[in-house]
C-alpha positions as CSV (number, residue, x, y, z in Angstrom):
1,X,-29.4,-0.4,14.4
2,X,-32.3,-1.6,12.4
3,X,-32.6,-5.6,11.3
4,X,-32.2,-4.3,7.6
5,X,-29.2,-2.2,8.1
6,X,-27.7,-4.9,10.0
7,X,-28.4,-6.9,6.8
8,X,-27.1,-4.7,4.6
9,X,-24.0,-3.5,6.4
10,X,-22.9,-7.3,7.0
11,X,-23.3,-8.2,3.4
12,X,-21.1,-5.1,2.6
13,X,-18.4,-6.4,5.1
14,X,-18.7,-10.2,4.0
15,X,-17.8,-8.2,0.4
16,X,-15.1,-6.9,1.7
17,X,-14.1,-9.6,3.5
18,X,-14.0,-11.8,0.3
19,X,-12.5,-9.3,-2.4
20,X,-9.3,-8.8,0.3
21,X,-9.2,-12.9,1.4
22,X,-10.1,-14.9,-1.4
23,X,-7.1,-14.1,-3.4
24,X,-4.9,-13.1,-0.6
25,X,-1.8,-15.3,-2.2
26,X,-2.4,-14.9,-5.2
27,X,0.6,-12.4,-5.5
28,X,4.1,-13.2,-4.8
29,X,5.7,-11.0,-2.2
30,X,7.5,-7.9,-3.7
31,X,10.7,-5.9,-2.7
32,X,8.9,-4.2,0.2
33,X,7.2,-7.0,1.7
34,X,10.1,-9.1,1.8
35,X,11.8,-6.7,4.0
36,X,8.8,-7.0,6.4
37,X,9.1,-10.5,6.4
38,X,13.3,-10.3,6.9
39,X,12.3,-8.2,9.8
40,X,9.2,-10.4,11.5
41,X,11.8,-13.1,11.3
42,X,14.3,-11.7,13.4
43,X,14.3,-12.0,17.0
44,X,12.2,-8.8,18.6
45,X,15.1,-7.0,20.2
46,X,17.2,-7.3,16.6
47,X,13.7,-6.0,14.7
48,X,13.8,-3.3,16.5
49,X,17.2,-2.2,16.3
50,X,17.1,-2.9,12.4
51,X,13.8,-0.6,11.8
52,X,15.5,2.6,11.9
53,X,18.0,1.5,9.1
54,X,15.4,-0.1,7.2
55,X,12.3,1.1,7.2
56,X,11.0,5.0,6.7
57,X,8.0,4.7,8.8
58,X,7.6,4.0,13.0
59,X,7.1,0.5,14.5
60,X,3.9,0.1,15.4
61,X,3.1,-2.5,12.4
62,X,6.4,-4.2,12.6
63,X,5.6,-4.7,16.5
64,X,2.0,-6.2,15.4
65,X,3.0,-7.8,12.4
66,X,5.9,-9.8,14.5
67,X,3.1,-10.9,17.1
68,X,0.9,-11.7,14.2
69,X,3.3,-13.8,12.6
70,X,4.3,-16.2,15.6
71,X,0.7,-17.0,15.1
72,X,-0.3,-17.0,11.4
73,X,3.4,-17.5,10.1
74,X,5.3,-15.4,7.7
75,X,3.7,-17.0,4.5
76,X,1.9,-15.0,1.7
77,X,-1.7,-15.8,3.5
78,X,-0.5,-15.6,7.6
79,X,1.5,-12.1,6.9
80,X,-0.5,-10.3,4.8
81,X,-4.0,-11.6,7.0
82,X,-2.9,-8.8,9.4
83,X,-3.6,-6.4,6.5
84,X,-6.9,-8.1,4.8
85,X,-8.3,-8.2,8.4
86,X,-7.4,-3.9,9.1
87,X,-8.8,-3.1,5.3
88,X,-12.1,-5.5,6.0
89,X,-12.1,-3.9,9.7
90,X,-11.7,-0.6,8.3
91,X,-15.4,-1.0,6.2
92,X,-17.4,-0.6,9.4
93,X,-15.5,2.3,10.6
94,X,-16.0,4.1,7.4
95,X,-20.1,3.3,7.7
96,X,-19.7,4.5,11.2
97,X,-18.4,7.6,10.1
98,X,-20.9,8.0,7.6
99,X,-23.7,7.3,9.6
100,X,-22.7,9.8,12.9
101,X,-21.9,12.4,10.2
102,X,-24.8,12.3,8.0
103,X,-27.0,9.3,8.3
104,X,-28.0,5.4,7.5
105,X,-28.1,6.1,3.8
106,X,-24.6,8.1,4.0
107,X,-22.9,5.4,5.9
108,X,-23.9,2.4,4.0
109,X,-22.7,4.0,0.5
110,X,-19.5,5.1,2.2
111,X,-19.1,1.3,3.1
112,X,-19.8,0.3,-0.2
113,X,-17.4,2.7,-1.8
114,X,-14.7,1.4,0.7
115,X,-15.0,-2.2,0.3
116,X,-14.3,-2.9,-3.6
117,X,-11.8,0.7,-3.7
118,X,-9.2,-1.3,-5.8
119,X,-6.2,1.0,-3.5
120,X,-7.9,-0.3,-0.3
121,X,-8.2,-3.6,-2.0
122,X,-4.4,-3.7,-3.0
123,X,-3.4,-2.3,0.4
124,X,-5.5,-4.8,2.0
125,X,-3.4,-7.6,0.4
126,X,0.3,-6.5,1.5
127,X,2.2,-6.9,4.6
128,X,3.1,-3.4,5.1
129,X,1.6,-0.7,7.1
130,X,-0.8,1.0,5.4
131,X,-4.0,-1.2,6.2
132,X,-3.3,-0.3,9.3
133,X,-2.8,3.2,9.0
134,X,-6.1,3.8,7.3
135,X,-7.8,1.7,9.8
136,X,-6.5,3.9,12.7
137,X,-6.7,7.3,11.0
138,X,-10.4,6.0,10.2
139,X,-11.2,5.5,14.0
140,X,-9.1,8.3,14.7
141,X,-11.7,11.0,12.2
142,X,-14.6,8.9,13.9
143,X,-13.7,10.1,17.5
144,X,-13.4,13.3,16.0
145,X,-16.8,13.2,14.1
146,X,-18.5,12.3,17.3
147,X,-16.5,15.6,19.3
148,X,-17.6,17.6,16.7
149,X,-21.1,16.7,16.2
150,X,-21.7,17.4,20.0
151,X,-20.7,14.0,22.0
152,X,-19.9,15.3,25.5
153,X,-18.7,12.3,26.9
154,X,-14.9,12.2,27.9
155,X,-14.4,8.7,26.8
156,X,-14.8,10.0,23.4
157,X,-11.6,12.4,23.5
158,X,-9.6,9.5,25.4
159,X,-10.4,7.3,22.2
160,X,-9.8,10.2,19.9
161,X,-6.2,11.4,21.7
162,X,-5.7,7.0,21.6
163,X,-6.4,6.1,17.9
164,X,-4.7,9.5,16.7
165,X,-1.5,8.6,18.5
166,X,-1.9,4.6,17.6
167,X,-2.2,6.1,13.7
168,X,1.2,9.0,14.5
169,X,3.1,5.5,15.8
170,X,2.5,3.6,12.2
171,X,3.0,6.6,10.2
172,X,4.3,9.9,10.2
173,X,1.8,11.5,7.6
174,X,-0.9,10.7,10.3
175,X,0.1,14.0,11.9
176,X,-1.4,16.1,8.7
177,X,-5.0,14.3,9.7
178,X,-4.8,14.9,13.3
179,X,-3.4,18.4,13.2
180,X,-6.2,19.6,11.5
181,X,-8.6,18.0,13.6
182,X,-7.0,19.2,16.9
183,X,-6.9,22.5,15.5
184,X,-10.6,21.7,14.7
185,X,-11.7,20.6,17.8
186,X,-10.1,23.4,19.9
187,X,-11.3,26.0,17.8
188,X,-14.8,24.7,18.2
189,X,-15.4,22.3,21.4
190,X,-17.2,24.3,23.8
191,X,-15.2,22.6,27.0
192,X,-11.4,22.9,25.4
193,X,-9.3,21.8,28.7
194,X,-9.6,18.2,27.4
195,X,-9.0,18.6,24.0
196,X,-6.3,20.8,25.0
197,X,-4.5,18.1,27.3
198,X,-4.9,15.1,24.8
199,X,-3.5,17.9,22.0
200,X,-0.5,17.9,24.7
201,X,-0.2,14.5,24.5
202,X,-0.3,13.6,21.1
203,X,2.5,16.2,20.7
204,X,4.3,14.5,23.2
205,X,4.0,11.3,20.6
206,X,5.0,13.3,18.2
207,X,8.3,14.4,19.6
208,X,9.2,11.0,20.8
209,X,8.6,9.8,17.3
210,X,11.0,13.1,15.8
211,X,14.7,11.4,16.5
212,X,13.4,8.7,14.2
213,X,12.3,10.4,11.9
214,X,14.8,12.3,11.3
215,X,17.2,9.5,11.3
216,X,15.2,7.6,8.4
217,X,15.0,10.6,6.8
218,X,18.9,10.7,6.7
219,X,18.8,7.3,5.2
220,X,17.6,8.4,1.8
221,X,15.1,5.6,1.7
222,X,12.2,7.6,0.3
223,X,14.4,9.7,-1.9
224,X,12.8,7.7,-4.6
225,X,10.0,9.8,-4.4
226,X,10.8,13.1,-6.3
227,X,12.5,11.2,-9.3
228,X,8.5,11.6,-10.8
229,X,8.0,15.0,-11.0
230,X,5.4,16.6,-8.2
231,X,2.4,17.6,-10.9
232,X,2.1,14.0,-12.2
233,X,2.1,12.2,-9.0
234,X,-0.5,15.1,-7.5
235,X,-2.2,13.9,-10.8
236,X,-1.8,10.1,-10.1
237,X,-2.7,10.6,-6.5
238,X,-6.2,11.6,-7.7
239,X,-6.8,8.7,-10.2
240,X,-5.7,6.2,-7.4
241,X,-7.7,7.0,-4.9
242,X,-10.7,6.4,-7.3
243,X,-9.5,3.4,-9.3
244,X,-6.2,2.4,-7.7
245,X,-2.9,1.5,-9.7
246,X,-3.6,0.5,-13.0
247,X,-6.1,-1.4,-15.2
248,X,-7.1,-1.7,-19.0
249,X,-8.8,1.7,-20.4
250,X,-7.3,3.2,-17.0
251,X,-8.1,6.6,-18.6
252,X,-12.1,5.8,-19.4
253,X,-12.6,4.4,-16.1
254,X,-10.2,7.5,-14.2
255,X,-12.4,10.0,-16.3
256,X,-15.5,8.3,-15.4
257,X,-15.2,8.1,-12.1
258,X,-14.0,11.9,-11.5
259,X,-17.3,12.8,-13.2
260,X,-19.1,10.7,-10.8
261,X,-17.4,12.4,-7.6
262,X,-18.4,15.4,-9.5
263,X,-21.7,14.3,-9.5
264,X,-22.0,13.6,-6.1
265,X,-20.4,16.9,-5.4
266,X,-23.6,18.3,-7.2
267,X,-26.2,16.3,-5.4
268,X,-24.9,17.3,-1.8
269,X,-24.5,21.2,-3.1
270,X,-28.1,21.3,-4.8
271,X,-29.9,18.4,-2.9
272,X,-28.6,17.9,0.3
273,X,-29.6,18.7,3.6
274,X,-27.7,21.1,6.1
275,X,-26.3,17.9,8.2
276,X,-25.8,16.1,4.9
277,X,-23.6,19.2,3.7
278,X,-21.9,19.9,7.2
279,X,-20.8,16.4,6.6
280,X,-19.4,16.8,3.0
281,X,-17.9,20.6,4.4
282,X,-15.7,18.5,7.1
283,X,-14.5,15.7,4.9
284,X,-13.4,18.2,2.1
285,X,-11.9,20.6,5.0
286,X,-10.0,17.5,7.1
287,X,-8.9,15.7,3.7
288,X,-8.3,18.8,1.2
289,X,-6.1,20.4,3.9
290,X,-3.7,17.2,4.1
291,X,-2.9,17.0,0.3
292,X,-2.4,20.3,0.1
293,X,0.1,20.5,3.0
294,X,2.1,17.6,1.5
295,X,1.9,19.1,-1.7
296,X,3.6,22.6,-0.5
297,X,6.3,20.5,1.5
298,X,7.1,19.1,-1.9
299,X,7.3,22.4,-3.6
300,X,9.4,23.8,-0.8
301,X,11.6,20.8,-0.9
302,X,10.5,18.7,1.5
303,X,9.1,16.1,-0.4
304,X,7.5,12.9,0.0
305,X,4.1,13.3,-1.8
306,X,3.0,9.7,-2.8
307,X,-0.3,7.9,-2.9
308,X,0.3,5.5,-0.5
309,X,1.9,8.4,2.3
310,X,-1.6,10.9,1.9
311,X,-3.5,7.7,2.3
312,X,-5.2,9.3,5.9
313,X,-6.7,11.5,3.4
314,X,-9.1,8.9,2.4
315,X,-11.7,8.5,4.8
316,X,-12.6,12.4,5.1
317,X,-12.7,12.8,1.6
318,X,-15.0,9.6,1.4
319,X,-17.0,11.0,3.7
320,X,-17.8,13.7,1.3
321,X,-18.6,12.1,-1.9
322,X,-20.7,9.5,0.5
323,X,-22.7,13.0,1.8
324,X,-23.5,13.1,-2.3
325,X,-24.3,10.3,-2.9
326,X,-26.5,9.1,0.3
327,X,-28.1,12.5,0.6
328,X,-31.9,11.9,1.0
329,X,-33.0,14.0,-1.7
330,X,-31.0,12.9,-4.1
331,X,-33.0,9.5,-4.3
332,X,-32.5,6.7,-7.1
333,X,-30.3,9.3,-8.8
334,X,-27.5,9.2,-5.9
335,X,-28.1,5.6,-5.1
336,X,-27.3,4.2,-9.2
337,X,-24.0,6.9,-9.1
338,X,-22.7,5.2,-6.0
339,X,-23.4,1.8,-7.9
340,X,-21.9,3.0,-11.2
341,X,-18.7,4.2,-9.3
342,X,-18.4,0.8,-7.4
343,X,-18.7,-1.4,-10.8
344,X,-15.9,1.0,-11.9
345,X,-14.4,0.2,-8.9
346,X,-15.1,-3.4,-8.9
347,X,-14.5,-4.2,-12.6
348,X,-10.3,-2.8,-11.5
349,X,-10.1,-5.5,-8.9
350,X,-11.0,-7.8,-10.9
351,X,-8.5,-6.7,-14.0
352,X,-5.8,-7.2,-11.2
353,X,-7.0,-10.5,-9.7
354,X,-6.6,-11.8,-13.7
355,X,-4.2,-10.0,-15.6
356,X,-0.4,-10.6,-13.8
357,X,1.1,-7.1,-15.5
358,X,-1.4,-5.6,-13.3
359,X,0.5,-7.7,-10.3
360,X,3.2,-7.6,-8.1
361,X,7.0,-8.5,-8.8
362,X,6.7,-12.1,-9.1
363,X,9.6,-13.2,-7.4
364,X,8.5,-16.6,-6.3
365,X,7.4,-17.7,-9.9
366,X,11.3,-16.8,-10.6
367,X,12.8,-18.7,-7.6
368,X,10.7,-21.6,-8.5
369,X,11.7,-21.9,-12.1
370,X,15.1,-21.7,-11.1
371,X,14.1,-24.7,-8.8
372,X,12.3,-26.7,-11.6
373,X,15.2,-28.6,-13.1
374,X,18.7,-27.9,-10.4
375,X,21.8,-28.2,-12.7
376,X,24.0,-31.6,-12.1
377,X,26.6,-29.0,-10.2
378,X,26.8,-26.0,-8.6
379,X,25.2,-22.7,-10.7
380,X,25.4,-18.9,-10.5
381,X,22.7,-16.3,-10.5
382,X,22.4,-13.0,-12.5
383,X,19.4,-11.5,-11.6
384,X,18.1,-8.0,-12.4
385,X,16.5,-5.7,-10.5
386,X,19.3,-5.6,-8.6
387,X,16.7,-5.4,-5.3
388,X,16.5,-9.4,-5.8
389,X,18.6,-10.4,-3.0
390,X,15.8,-9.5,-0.6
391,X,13.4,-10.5,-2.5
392,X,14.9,-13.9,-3.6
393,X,16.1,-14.3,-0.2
394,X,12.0,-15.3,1.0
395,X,11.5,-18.0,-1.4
396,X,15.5,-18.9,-2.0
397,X,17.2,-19.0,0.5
398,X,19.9,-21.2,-0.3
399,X,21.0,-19.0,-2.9
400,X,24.2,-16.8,-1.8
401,X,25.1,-14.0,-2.8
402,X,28.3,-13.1,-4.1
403,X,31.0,-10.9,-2.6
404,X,32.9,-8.4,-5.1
405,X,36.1,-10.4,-5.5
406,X,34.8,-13.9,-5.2
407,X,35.6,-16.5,-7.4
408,X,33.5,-19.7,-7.8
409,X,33.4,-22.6,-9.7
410,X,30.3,-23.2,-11.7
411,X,28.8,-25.9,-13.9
412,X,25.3,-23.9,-14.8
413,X,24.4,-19.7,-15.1
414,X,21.5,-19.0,-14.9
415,X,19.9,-15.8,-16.1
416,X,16.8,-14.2,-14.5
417,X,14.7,-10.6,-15.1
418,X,11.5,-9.5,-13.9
419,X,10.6,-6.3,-15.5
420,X,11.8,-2.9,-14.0
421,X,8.7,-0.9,-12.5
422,X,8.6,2.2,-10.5
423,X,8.6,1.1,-6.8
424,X,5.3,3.6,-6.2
425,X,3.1,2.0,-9.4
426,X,1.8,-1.5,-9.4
427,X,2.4,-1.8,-13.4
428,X,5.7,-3.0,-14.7
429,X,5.2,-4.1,-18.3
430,X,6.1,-6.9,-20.4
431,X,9.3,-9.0,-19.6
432,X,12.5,-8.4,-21.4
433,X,13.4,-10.9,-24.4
434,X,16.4,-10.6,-25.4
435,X,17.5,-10.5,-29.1
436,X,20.8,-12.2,-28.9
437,X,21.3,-13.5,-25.3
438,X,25.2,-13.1,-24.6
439,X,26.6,-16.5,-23.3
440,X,29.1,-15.9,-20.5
441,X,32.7,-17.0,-21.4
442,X,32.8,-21.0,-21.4
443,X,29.2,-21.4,-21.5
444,X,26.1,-22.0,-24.0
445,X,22.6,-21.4,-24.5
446,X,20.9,-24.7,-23.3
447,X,17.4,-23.2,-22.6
448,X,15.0,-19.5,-23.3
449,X,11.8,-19.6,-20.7
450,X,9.6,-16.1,-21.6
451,X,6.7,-16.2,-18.9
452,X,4.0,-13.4,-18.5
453,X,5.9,-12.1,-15.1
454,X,9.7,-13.2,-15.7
455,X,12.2,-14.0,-18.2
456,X,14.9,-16.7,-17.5
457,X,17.6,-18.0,-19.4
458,X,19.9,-21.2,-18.8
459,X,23.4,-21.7,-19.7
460,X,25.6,-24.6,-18.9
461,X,28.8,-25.8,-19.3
462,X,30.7,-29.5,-20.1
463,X,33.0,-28.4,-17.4
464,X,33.1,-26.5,-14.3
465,X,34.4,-23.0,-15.0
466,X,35.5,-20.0,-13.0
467,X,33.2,-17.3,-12.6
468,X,33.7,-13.5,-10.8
469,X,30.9,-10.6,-10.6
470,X,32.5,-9.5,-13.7
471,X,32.3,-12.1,-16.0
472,X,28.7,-12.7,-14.6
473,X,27.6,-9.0,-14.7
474,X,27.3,-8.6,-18.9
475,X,25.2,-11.3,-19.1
476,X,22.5,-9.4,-17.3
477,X,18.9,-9.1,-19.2
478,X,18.2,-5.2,-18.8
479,X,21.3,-3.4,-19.9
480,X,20.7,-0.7,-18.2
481,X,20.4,-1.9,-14.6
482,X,23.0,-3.4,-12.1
483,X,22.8,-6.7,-11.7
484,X,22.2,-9.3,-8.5
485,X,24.6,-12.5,-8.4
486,X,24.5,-15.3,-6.4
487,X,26.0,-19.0,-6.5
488,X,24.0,-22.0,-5.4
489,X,26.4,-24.8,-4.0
């Protein structure tokens, strides 16, 4: 490697490293993180038994994540530094790709794209598993780039069959991306008895993996998924893989940055070199064939389409728009497209880092205004969404939650909403404000808090009075959503 694409490379990691570190608590844990963290907390032997109930993915992460934590802790910055360390990792590998497949120039935009991509950003910054997924599907298409570009050496199919079945143990959609590359690599290696056995093996992964899955499945946790209707979310896939969840002018920058793939498209089809195009041919013919398999499980039923599940999809079709982009021929021209599409890119990170509608559930601003003045006696809880006893449960954890036909005696109620979003979006809107906040029997308005991520209201009484879930229940902030209560002794 050359002193200058040493240079260049490790300014684009330190980039990477900075967007994914620097604001790394920024954001309160949400729903789905706080059930990684209930799980890391548990003893190993309980984590384990409690992933197939909980989760809809394998263990691998939750394994790493729990070793992680006895080191780094389970707070916002020790968690989530598993993830921000996978998405910086992940930068390299995507150069590497880049750079076997097509060339310097091809691997250093590839890099660039990766490191300010506001999804890779967002998922570098949450303790779940799909830093780590795209870091291991990543290495995973790399081994396969080299098998396929005519690397003889054994130790590459070892490392191939290893990071595929790493990547099929974190998450099931890994097996779209490495069935079309075994069926890739057997239909073209010229010595197939290897690929052949670590095919074998990876299917042996694979049906280990199948009593889960099918378990979770029977769970219903990702039944979520079809509620949005399969053309829109094919739709939103597209738009956030360029510019990630949501920002201001969304639309402007989605359209602008499609033209720019477009573009780059153009300048491998008309400019580019026979390696440069074999490169952009594989990406488009490893990713293209993994949304469209999810896409027809959908239509036949079978569906879990979602952004963050066709995430493997990302490095191949990088790899493609990179081949545009980096191709020799296309000169200055290429270069300032690449550049243009990373401003995009970086100007939607930075809407997120400052705008808190943009941001997670912000359920530790909501447990800490219920800590900034404690009522002189013991208070219920109403809380909406009704997915706050998780969530609550990581930054309040004295708060209990109450039983169906418990009674309690209460001096204080206190009244708390963050706004409803759709669990596969990172926008949620404005808080509610209520027009006329109903007091719960034997109790009045003492106090109205509207803040940018959370609405809480404070009613007390002169007197301790009885409270059930169904007095508490109507004094809910969304009407249309079930309610969390808890009492605080």
């Amino acid at each position: 490697m050359r002193r200058r694409e040493l240079q260049l490379l490790g300014g684009i990691v330190v980039l990477a490293a900075f967007v994914r570190f620097a604001t790394l608590d920024q954001q309160s844990y949400w729903y789905d993180e706080s059930v990684t963290v209930e799980l890391v907390r548990m003893p190993f032997g309980d984590m384990l038994d409690r992933i197939p109930e909980s989760e809809s993915t394998p263990p691998l992460y939750y394994v790493v994540a729990w070793l992680w934590a006895k080191v780094f802790g389970t707070g916002e910055v020790g968690l989530r530094s598993l993830s921000a360390v996978c998405g910086t990792a992940f930068v390299p590998v995507v150069y590497a790709i880049g750079r076997r497949a097509a060339g310097v120039r091809v691997g250093l935009v590839a890099a660039g794209l990766a490191a300010v991509n506001p999804l890779l950003v967002w998922y570098s910054q949450e303790a779940r598993a799909y830093a780590l997924l795209l870091l291991l599907a990543g290495l995973s298409f790399l081994f396969f780039i080299r098998l396929l570009t005519g690397d003889p050496r054994r130790r590459m199919v070892v490392l191939w069959a290893v990071f595929s079945a790493l990547a099929l143990a974190t998450h099931y959609f890994a097996a779209f991306l490495v069935a079309v590359e075994v069926v890739w690599l057997l239909a073209s290696a010229a010595h197939r008895r290897p690929i052949a056995v670590a095919a074998a093996g990876l299917a042996v992964v694979e049906l280990a993996l199948l009593p889960l899955l099918l378990h979770q499945r029977s769970q219903g946790g990702a039944d979520f998924i079809d509620d949005v209707g399969l053309p829109y979310r094919l739709t939103r896939a597209a738009k956030q893989f360029l510019i990630g969840f949501d920002a201001p002018g969304e639309v402007i920058a989605a359209v602008a940055a499609t033209l720019l793939v477009l573009l780059a498209l153009w300048f491998v089809w008309s400019r580019g070199d026979d390696r440069e195009r074999r490169a952009a041919i594989v990406g488009l013919a490893v990713g293209g064939p993994v949304l469209i398999a999810t896409a027809l499980l959908a239509i036949v039923g079978v569906d879990y389409f979602d952004t963050r599940n066709v995430l493997v999809a990302w490095p191949p079709l990088a790899l493609a728009v990179a081949a545009g982009f980096g191709a020799r021929r296309s000169g200055r021209a290429g270069i300032a497209a690449a550049l243009a599409l990373a401003l995009v890119s970086a100007s939607t990170v930075l809407f997120v880092v400052t705008d808190t509608s943009l941001q997670r559930d912000d359920w530790r601003g909501a447990a800490g205004a219920l800590e900034d003045e404690e009522p002189a006696g013991p208070r219920a809880v109403v809380v909406t969404p009704a997915s706050a006893p998780l969530a609550l449960r990581v930054y309040a954890p004295q708060l209990q939650e109450m039983s169906p036909d418990q009674r309690a005696e209460v001096s204080a109620v206190d009244v708390v909403a963050l706004p409803d979003r759709d669990r596969t979006q990172s926008r949620h809107g404005d808080p509610p404000r209520p027009a006329t906040p109903k007091a719960p029997p034997g109790f009045e308005l003492e106090e109205t808090r509207f803040e940018e991520t959370y609405t809480l209201l404070r009613y007390t009484a002169p007197a301790p009075v009885t409270v059930t879930p169904q007095t508490l229940a109507p004094a809910r902030l969304e009407r249309g959503l079930q309610a969390a209560l808890f009492v605080e002794p």
